[in-house]
N, C-alpha and C positions, 0 to 999 in steps of 0.2 A: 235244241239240236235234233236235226232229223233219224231216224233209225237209219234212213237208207244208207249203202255203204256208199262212202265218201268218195270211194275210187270211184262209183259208174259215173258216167258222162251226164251232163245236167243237159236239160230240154233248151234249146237255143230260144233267147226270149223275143222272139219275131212275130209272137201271136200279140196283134194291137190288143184285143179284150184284156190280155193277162196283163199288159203291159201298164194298159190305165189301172186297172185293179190296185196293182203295186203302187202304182203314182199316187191313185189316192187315199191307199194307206200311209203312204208315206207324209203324204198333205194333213192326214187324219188324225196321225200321231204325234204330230209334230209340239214341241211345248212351246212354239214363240207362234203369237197370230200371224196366218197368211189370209190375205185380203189381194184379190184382181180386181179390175175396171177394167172397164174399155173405154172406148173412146169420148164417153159422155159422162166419165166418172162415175159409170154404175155400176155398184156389184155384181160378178158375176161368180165370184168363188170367194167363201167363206169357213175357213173351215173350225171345228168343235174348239181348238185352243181360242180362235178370234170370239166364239160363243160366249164364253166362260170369262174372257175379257172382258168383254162391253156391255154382256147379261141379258143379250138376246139372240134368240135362235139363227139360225143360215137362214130357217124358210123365211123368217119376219126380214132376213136384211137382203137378200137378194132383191136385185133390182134398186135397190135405194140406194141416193148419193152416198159416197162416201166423207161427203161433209157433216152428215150427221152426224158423226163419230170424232170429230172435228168443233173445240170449243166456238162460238160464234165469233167471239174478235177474231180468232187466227183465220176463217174461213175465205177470206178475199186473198189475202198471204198465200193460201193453200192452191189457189187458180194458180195464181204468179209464179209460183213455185213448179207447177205439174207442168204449165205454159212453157218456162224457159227450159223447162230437163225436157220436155219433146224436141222442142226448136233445138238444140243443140245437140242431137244426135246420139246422149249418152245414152247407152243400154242400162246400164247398173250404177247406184253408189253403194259402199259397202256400209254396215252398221254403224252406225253412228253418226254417218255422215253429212245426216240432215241436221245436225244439230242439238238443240233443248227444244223439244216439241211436247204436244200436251196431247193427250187425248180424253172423249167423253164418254163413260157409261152412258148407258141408256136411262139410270136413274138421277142424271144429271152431273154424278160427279167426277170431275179431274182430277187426274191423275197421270206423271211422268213417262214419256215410253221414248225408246230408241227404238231408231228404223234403217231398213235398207230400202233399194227401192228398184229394180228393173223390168225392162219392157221387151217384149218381143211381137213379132207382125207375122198372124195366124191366119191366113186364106183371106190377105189384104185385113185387116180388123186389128187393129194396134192395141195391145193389151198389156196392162200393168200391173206388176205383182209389188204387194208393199209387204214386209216381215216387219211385226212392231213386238215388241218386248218391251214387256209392263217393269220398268225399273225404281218402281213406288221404294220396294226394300235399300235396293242401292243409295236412292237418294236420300233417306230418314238415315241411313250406317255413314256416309257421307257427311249430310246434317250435324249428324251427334259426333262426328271427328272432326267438321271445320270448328263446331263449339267447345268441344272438347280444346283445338290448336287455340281457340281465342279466348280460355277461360286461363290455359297454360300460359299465354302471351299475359294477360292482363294479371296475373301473378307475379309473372317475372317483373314485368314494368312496373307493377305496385309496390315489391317488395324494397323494404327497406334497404338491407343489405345490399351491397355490388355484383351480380354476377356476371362471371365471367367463362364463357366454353371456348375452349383453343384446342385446335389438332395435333394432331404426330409431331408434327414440326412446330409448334408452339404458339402457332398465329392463332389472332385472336376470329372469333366465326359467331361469338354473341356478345354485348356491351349492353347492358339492360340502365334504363334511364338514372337509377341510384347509381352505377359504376361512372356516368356521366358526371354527376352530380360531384362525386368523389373526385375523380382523377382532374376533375373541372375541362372536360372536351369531347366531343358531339362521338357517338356510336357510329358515324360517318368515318369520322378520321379516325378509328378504332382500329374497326375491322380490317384484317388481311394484316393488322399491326403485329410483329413478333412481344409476349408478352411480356417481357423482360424491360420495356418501354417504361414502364410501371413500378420497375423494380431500381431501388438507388445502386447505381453502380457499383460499389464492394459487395452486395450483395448477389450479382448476377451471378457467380460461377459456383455459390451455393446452391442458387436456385437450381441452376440448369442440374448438378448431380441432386441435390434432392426429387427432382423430377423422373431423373434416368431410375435410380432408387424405387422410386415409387412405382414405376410402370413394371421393373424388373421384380418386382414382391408379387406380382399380380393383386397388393389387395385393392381395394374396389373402393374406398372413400378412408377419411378422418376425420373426425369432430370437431366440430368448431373449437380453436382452441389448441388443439392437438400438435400445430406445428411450432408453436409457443412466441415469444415476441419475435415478432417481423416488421418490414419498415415498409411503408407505400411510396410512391412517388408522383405529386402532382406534375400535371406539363408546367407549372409554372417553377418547377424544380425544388417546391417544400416538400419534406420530406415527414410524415406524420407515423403515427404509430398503429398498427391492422392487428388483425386478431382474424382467422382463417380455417376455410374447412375445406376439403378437397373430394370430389369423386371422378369416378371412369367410369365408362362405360363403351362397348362398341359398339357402333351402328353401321351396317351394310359394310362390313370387314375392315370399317378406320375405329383407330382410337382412341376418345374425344375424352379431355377433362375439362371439368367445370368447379372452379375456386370462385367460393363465397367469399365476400372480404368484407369487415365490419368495422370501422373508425370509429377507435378507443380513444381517442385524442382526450373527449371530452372526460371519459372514466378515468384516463391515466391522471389528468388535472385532479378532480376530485380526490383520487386516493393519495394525491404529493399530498391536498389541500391534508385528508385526513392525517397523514401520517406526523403534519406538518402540527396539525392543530392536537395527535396525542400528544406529542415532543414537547410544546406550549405547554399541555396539561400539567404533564409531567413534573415540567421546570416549577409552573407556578405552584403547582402541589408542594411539592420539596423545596420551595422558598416560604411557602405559608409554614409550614414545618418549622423550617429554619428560624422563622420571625419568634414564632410561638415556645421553640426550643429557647430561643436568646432571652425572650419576657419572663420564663421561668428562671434562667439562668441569674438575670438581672436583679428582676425583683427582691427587693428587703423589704421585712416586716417586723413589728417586735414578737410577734403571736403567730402559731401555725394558723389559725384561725384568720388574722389580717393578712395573711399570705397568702389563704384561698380566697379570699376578698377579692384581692389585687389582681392576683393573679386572672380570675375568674371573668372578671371587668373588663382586663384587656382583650383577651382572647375572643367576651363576648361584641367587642369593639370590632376588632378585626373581622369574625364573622356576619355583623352588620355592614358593611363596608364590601364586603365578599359578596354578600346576598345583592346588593343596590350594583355591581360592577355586572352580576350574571342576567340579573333581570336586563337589565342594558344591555348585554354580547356584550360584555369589557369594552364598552366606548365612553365609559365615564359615568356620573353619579350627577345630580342637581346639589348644588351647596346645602340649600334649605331644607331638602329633604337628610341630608348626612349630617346637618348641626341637630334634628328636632332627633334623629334616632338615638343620637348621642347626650341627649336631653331629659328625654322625657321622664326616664325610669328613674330622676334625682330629682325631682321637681314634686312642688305642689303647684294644682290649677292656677298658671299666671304668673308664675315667680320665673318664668324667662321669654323676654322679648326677641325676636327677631325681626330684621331688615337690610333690604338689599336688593341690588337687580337681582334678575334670576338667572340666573349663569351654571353649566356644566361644570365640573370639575372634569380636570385631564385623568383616563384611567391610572395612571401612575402615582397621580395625587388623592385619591380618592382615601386610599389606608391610611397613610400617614396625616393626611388631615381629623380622619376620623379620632385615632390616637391621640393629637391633636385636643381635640375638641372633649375627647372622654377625660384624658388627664385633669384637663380645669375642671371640667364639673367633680369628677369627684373630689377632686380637691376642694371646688367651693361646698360638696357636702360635707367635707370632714372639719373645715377646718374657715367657709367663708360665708358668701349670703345663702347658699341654699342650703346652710345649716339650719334657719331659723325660719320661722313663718314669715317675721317681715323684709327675709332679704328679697334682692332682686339683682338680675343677672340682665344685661342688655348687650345683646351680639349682633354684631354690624360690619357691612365689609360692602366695599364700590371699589369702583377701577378708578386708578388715577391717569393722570394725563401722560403716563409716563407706559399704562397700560401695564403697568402693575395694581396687583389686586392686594387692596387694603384691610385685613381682619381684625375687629376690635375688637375685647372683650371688658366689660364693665361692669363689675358687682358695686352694687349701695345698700345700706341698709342692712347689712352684715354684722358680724359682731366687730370690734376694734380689731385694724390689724395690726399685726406683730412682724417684723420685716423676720425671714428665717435667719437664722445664724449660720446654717449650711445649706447642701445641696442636695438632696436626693434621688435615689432615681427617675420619680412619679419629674420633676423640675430639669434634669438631666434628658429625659428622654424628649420633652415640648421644646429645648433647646436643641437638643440633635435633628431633631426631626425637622424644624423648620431651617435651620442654616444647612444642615449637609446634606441630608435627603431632597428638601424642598428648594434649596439654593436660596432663601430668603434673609430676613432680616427680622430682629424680635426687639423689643423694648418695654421692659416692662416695669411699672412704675407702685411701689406699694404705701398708696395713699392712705390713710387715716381710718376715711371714709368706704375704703373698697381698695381694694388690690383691681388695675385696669393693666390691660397686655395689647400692642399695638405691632401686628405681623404684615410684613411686607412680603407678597411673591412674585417671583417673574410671571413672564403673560403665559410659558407657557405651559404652566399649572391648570389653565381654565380654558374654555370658550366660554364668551357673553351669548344672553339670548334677550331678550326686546323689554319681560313684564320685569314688575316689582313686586318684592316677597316685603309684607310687614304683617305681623303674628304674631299673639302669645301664645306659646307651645304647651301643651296638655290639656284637658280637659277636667271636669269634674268629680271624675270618677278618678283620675291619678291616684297611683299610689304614692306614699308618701316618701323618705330617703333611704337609703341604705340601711340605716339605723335603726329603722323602725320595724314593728311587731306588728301582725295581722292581729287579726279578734280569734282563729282559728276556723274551722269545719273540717270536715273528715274527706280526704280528696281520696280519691279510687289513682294508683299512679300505673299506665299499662306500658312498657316500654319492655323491648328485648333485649337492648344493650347492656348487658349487667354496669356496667361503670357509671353510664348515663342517669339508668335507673338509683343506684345508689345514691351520687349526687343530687339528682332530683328527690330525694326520700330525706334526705341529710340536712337540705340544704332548707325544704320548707317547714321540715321539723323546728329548725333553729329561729323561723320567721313565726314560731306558734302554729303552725297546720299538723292535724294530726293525719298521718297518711294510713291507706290499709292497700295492701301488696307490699314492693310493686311487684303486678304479675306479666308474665315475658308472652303471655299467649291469650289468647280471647277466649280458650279451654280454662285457663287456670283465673283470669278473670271472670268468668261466671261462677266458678267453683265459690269463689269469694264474695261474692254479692250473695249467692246464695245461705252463706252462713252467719254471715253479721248482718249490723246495721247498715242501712243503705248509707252511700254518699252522699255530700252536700255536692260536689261538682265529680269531674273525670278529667286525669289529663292522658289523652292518649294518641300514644304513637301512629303515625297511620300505615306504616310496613312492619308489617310481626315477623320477621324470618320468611318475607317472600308472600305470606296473608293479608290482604288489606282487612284495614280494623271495623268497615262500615256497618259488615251486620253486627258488631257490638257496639256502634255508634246507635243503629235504629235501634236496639234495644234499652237501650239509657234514653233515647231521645222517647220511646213508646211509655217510659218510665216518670218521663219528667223528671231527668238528674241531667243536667247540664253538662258539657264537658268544651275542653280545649283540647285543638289539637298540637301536637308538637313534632316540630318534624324538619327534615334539612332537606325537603324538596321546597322548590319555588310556588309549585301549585297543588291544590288540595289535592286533584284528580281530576278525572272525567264525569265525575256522580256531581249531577249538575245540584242535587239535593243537597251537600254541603262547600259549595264554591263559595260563599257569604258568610260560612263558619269562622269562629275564631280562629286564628291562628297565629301558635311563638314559634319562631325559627331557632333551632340548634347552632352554634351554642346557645344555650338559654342564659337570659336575664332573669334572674327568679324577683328583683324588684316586677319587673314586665311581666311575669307569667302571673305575678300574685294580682299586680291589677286586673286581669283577664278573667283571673280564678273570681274575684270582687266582682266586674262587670256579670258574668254567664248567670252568676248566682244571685244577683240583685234583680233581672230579668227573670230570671226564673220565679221568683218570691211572689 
């Protein structure tokens, strides 16, 4: 600001010297390049901003074309260009009007500029003024916003979920290819749709006040989830189930919501499926119960002792039976493999034959055959061939033409039999079980020579499969009947179930094992190894209260003291180091666990 006082009168600007002075400060100062030509497209005026542009002096450009400054492609463009805006008599175009234009540093490189461009006729000499403004910054802030719009876009269009943006009035203004996908119809025939298109009819006049609601709360979104079950509506008019989040926002004074919408169809399935299959649990939990409560109920014995026999036998029946139904997803058991489990732990090497196709059992058949099949044999140990060394047991069963499935049972070589004078329940229960349960038919015939049992069941107790099962069930190492005595050794017993454990402690003491615990923890199991004499084997649990048992497995196994594991999972674990390990399933056979306890420790010797 000048000292002078503001009121005197200012100098009329009519002096030319002063006049260019000004002009070419003005020229001088200016921050967008000003570049003249005349009439042969030569510089005539350059001023300091054009310098600093292009990075060479006024004195090096005056005189030179202004196509030097001018990429070489665009430079025949640029004739054509200057040509028609002469010939057509325009004075000026304003900024920008030339277009996307390029220009050249002097050190060769391009870079973006807007331009204006006019002409005036100075003592005849036609002279053009160009203004270029270096818009490098504009176009990289530009750049990085159309990427930014196309990384936004390919988000939206990527994303799983539906989104959906509608205005004040509810019409739809985005449909991203998932909402496609969902509603099953094009973002074409969407947009300008009112949203409610989408929504099943009883639900429209909720929607519309939940929406008035939501705008009148001012708050600004909800969580996926948050609007709780809602129903979608495809254009083919199924109606499915959504799950939903909502926000607002205003852009240039409208304002816009956008509802995410996510088809739960498939989760809602799964969770009936779950809820569906705890229910199942449940039933069949509390029918295994029931079964097991009734066996107790049932059973007679003369002796508490034959009572836990019995008792013990069945239970461990049913949970073989249980185990062959889970391994399968409850879609049934193989016959030959449900006759040999139900075999083996009463047998010596060879004293029972099998054959037969090989055929499923239907999951409903699968227990009661088992029961089935445990009653005779323990019977033939108490009381027929596999009492004796030289008995023999030959079980057999084929489909007849009637597609009924035929199961024999044939002991010889037994001791003499005795036909019963009554019935008991072990005799009562293979009769129930094959007429009422299994809808079948029984005949049984008590020859001289062997007591033989000939069962008839409907078909649809089984599916057939192609091969043939023929097999003597056990091996060499068998243990020998119910009756019988081990040789002893000192077993380590590690189980946390106090009941379990007891039974297990109880039950191998009476077979001659002497045991040391049992202890409920892998703490209180080392405490004991360390004060006594080592084991001859280990039988151990393999979940301590939530512990798995393995670092006291590698330590017995670092030890060379063999163990078995026992336990009511299907699989050992993940520790691919004992997948191949022995293993008795709970309820336990302790005929079966003693042969295991024989096997580990004859390998170990």
């Amino acid at each position: 600001m000048s000292s002078r006082d503001d009121n005197r009168p200012r100098k009329p600007l009519n002096d030319v010297a002063e006049t260019r002075l000004r002009l070419e400060g003005i020229v001088a100062s200016a921050m967008d390049a000003i570049i003249t030509v005349d009439d042969d497209q030569r510089i005539v005026l350059f001023n300091p901003a054009a310098e600093r542009m292009f990075g060479l002096s006024a004195e090096a450009a005056l005189g030179e074309p202004i196509t030097r400054f001018i990429p070489e492609r665009y430079r025949s463009s640029h004739g054509d260009h200057i040509r028609r805006f002469a010939d057509t008599g325009v004075t000026s175009r304003q900024m920008g009007s030339l277009g996307a234009i390029s220009g050249r540093r002097e050190n060769g490189e391009e870079f973006p500029i807007e331009a204006s461009i006019s002409q005036v006729e100075i003592a005849g000499e036609r002279l053009s003024t160009v203004i270029l403004r270096d818009i490098t910054e504009r176009k990289r802030a530009e750049g990085a916003l159309e990427e930014s719009r196309r990384r936004m876009e390919g988000i939206v269009n990527s994303a799983m979920d539906a989104l959906i943006t509608i205005d004040s009035q509810q019409r739809i203004l985005l449909f991203n290819p998932a909402a496609e996908r969902m509603f099953e119809v094009s973002a074409a025939e969407a947009l300008g749709e009112p949203i409610s298109r989408f929504i099943p009819e009883r639900f429209r006049a909720g929607h519309d006040e939940h929406i008035r609601r939501f705008r009148a709360t001012g708050v600004t979104d909800r969580r996926m989830g948050a609007l709780g079950a809602i129903s979608g509506l495809r254009v083919t008019g199924e109606e499915f189930p959504v799950e939903a989040s909502i926000s607002q926002i205003e852009v240039e004074g409208e304002l816009l919501a956008t509802v995410i919408l996510r088809d739960i169809t498939e989760r809602r399935a799964n969770e009936e499926a779950r809820l569906l299959l705890v229910r199942e649990v449940d039933h069949r939990a509390k029918n295994a119960l029931a079964v097991v409560q009734a066996l107790v109920s049932l059973t007679r014995a003369p002796t508490k002792e034959a009572f836990v026999v019995a008792v013990r036998g069945r239970v461990a029946a049913l949970a073989r039976a249980h185990t062959l139904l889970s391994r399968n997803r409850w879609e049934g058991a193989d016959l030959a493999r449900v006759i040999t489990d139900e075999t083996e732990a009463y047998q010596r090497p060879g004293q029972v034959q099998i054959d037969g196709p090989r055929l499923n059992l239907a999951a409903d058949a699968v227990q009661p055959i088992s029961l089935l099949v445990h009653e005779l044999a323990t019977n033939a140990v108490k009381y027929g061939a596999l009492s004796v060394e030289s008995g023999r047991v030959k079980i057999a069963w084929r489909t007849t033409a009637d597609q009924e499935l035929e199961l024999t049972w044939l002991e010889t070589g037994g001791p003499a039999v005795t036909i019963p004078t009554g019935k008991g329940f072990g005799s009562t229960l293979v009769s129930e079980v094959t007429t009422r349960q299994l809808g079948g038919r029984m005949d049984i015939d008590w020859n001289a020579e062997g007591m033989s049992l000939r069962v008839l069941l409907p078909g649809r107790n089984y599916r057939p499969a192609l091969s043939q099962v023929r097999r003597s069930t056990g091996d060499a190492d068998a243990g020998g009947s119910m009756e019988g005595k081990d040789n002893g050794g000192l077993i380590l017993i590690v189980e946390d179930e106090v009941l379990v454990a007891m039974e297990l402690s109880d039950g191998l003491q009476q077979l001659g094992w002497e045991v040391l615990g049992p202890a409920a923890s892998t703490d209180e199991a080392l405490t004991l190894l360390a004060k006594g004499r080592q084991p001859d084997a280990a039988i151990l649990d393999i979940n301590l209260a939530g512990k798995l048992v393995f670092p006291l497995a590698d330590l017995l196994r670092a030890r060379g003291i063999p163990f078995v594991f026992c336990t009511g999972y299907e699989e050992v674990g993940e520790d691919d180091r004992y997948r191949d390990a022995p293993v008795v399933r709970k309820p336990v056979n302790l005929n079966m666990l003693g042969s295991e306890l024989r096997k580990v420790m004859a390998e170990a010797a």
